[in-house]
C-alpha positions in Angstrom: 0.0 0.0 0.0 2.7 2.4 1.0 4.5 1.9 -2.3 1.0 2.2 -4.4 1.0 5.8 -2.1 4.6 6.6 -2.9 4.2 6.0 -6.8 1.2 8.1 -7.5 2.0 10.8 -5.6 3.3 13.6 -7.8 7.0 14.8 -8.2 10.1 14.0 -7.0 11.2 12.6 -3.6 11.0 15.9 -1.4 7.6 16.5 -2.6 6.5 13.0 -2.2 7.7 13.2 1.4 5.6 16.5 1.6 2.6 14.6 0.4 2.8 11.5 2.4 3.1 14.1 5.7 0.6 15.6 4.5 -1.6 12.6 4.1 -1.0 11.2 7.2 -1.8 14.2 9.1 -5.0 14.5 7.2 -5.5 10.8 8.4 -4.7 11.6 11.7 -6.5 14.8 12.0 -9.5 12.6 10.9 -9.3 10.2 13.2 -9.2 12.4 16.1 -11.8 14.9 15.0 -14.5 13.1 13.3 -14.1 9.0 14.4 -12.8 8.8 17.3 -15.3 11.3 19.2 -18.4 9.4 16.8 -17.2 6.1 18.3 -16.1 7.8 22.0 -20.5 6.8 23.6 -19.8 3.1 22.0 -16.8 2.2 23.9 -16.9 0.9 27.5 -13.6 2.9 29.0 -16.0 5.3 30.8 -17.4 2.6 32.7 -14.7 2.8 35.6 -15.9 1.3 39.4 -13.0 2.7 42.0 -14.0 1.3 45.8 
């Protein structure tokens, strides 16, 4: 997958590193805006019992 990435993005090497960053903090920023508060009510971590 990473090499299918590498290959189709455009230009040479220092731009394809600029792309990848930028893909992957498009990926991240996704994940922590949109999913992972969507998904945050279906997970059981808040469910904490301290005695």
């Amino acid at each position: 997958m990473y090499s299918w990435i590498w290959r189709h993005l455009p230009g040479r090497a220092p731009v394809k590193v600029a792309g990848a960053v930028l893909l992957t903090a498009a990926a991240v920023a996704f994940l922590w805006f949109v999913l992972f508060p969507a998904v945050d009510g279906l997970l059981p971590f808040d469910d904490v019992t301290v005695e």
